[in-house]
DOPANU-117024 format. One record per residue (C-alpha): x, y, z. Coordinates in nm, 3 decimals, padded with zeros to 5 digits. Layout:
SITE         x         y         z
SITE         X         Y         Z
...
//
This chain:
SITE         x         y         z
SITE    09.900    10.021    06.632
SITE    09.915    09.725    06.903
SITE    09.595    09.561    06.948
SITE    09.571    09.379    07.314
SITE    09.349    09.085    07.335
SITE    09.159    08.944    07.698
SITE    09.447    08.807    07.897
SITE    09.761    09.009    07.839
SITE    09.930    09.246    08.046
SITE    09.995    09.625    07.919
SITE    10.305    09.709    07.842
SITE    10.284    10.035    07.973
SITE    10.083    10.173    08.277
SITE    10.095    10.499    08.378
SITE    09.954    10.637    08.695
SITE    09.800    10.941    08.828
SITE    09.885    10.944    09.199
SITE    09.631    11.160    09.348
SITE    09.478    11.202    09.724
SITE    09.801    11.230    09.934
SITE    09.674    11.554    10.072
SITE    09.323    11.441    10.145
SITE    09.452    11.081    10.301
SITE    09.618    11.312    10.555
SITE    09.356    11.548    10.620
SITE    09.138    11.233    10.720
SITE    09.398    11.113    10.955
SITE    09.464    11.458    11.110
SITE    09.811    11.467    10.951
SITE    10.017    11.753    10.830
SITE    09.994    11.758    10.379
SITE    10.349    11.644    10.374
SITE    10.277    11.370    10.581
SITE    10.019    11.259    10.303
SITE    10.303    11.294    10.040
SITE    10.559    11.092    10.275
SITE    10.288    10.842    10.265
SITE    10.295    10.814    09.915
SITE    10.576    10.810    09.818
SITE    10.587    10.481    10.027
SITE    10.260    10.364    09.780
SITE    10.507    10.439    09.503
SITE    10.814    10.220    09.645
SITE    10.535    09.924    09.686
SITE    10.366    09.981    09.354
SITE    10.721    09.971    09.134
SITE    10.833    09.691    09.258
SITE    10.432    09.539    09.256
SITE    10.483    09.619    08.864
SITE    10.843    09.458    08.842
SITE    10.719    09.149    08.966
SITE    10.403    09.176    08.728
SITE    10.631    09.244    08.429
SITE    10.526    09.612    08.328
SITE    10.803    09.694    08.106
SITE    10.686    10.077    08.131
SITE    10.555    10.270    08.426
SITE    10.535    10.655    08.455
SITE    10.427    10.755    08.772
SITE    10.281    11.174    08.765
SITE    10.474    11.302    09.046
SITE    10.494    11.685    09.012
SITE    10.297    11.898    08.716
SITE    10.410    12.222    08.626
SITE    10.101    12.339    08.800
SITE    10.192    12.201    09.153
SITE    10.524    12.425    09.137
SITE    10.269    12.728    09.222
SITE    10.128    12.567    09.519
SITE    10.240    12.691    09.834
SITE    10.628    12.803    09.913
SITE    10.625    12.564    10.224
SITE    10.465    12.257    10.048
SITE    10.701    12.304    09.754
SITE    10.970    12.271    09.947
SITE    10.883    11.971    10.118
SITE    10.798    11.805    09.788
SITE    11.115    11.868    09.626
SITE    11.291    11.742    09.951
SITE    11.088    11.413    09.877
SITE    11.217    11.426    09.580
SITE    11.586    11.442    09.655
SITE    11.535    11.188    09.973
SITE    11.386    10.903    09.660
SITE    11.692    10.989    09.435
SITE    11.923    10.964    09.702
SITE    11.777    10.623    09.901
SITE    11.603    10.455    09.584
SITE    11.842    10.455    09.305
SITE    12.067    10.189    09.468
SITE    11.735    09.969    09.483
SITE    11.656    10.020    09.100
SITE    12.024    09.952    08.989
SITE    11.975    09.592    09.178
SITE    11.645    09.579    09.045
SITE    11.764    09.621    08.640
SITE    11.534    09.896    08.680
SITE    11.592    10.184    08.421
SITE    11.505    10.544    08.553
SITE    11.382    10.813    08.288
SITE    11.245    11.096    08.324
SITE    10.995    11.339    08.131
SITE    10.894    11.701    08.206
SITE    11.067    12.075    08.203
SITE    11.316    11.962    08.422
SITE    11.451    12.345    08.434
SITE    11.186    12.443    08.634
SITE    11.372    12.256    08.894
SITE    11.617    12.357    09.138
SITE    11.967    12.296    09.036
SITE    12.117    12.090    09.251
SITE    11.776    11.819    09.169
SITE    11.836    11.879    08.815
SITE    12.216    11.749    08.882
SITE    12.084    11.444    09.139
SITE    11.824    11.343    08.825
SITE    12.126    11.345    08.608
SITE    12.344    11.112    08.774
SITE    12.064    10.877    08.881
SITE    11.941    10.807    08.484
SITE    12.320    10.787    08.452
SITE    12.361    10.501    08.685
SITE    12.057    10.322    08.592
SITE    12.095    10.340    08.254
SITE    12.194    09.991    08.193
SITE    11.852    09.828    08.341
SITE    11.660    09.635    08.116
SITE    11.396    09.456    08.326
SITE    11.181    09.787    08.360
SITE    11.153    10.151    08.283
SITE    11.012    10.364    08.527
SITE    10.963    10.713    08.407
SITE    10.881    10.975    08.686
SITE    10.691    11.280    08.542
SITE    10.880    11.563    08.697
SITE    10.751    11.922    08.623
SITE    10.568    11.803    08.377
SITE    10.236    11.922    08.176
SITE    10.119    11.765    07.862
SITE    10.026    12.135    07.737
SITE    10.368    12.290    07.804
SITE    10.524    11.940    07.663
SITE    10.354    12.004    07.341
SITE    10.399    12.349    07.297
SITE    10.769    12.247    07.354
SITE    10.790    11.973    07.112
SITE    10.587    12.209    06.875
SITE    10.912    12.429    06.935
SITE    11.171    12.168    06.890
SITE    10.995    12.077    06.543
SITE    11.003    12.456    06.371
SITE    11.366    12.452    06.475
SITE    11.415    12.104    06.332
SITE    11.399    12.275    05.970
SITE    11.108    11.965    05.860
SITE    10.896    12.077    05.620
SITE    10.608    11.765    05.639
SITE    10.429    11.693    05.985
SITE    10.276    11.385    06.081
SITE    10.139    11.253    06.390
SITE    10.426    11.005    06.404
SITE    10.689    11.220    06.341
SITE    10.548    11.434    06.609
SITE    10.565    11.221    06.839
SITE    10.934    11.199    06.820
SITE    10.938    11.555    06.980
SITE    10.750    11.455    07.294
SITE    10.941    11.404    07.587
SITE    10.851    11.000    07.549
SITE    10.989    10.968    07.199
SITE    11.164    10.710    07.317
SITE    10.861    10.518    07.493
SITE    10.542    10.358    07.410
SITE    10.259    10.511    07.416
SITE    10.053    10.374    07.762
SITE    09.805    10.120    07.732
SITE    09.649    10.227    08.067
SITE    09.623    10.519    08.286
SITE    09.529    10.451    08.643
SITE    09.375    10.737    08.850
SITE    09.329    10.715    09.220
SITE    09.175    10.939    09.461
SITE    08.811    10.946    09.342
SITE    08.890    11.215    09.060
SITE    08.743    11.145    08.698
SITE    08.994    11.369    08.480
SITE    09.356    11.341    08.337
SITE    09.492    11.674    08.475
SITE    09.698    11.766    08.153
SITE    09.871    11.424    08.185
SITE    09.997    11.239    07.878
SITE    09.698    11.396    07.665
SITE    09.894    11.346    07.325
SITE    10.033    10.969    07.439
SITE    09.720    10.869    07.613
SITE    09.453    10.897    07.334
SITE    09.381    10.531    07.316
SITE    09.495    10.461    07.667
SITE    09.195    10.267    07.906
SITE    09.157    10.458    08.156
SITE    09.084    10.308    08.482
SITE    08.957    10.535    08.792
SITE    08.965    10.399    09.159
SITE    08.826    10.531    09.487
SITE    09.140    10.477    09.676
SITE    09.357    10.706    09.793
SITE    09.732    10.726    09.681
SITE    09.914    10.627    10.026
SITE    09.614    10.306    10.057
SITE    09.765    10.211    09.699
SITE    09.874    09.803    09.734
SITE    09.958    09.595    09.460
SITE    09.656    09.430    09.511
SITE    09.499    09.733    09.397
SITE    09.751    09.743    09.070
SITE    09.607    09.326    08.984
SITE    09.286    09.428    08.996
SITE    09.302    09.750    08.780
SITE    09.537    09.529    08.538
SITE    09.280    09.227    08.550
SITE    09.010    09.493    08.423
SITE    09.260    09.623    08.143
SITE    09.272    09.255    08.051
SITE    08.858    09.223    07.988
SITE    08.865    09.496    07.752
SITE    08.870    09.511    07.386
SITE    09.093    09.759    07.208
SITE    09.012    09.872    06.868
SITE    09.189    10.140    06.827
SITE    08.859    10.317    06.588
SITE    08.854    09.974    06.436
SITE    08.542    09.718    06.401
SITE    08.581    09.401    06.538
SITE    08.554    09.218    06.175
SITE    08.847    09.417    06.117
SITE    09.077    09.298    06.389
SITE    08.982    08.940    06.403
SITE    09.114    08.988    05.997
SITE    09.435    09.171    06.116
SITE    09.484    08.846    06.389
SITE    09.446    08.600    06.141
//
């Protein structure tokens, strides 16, 4: 494992984007406008994190357990959703921007499943960043999925790194930091597995207020940490030298 000392930037952040609904209430707004909102904080903090020089950012935009919120407000979501594929992938292609994403993404309607499909296909070639929308995704369901995908596998040994290659972010680092905003103190069945030595950083501020002055400081506290990973701190100054 990757030991970070005081001054460098994660690799990988990944956020929990939480308080669209309540930054709307306060304003007297209608939910969606809350989630219209931030999906505006989400434009401004990937390209805050471009010019930072985040290789990785996963932004949580839709958990399996927001597909049983209400019919209306599902709808409008997943029209969000279409609307960002449809005006944002031109942007991440000039960018060098490389879109992935993680989560069951058959819980989705088709015709998003087919829009998701052509947008990793056209920004497959960007090298500058990797931003990897969570998409009816749940940590729980991902690991009962990759649990799946390993007894079909015919393996006979199991080890937490060869698990790992079942996840949906096989192909990713695991994140160095996981940002919450909104004034909640849990990870809401995000990145559980992925996330076990993540710093987790928890702000006050709603989702839509988001700035990328908000992202510097959260990365300047990242960067007065120590991470040990279970080790002592004799043993990493001998694993530096």
């Amino acid at each position: 494992m990757r030991s970070e000392g005081v001054g460098r930037l994660p690799r990988h952040i990944a956020i929990i984007m939480d308080g669209n609904g309540r930054w709307a209430e306060q304003k007297g707004l209608h939910r969606i406008q809350g989630h219209q909102a931030g999906v505006k904080a989400t434009r401004r903090v990937v390209r805050a994190a471009r010019r930072l020089g985040i290789p990785y950012l996963p932004p949580f935009a839709l958990s399996t357990e927001n597909l049983n919120r209400p019919k209306s407000e599902l709808n409008a979501l997943f029209n969000l959703l279409r609307e960002f594929i449809r005006k944002d992938v031109d942007e991440l292609v000039e960018n060098r921007i490389r879109l992935a994403v993680i989560g069951n993404l058959g819980l989705l309607p088709v015709d998003i499943q087919e829009m998701v499909a052509d947008a990793l296909d056209r920004t497959q070639a960007g090298k500058a960043m990797t931003l990897i929308i969570a998409i009816a995704y749940g940590s729980r369901d991902e690991i009962v999925r990759a649990t799946r995908k390993f007894c079909h596998s015919g393996k006979k040994n199991l080890n937490c790194e060869e698990f790992s290659q079942f996840l949906d972010t096989a192909e990713f680092p695991d994140p160095d930091m996981l940002i919450r905003t909104g004034n909640e103190l849990r990870i809401s069945n995000f990145l559980l597995w992925q996330a076990a030595y993540a710093e987790l950083y928890f702000t006050k501020t709603l989702w839509p207020d988001f700035r990328s002055r908000h992202l510097r400081a959260a990365v300047r506290e990242y960067q007065k940490r120590e991470r040990r990973f279970g080790l002592t701190r004799e043993q990493l100054r001998a694993k530096s030298r």
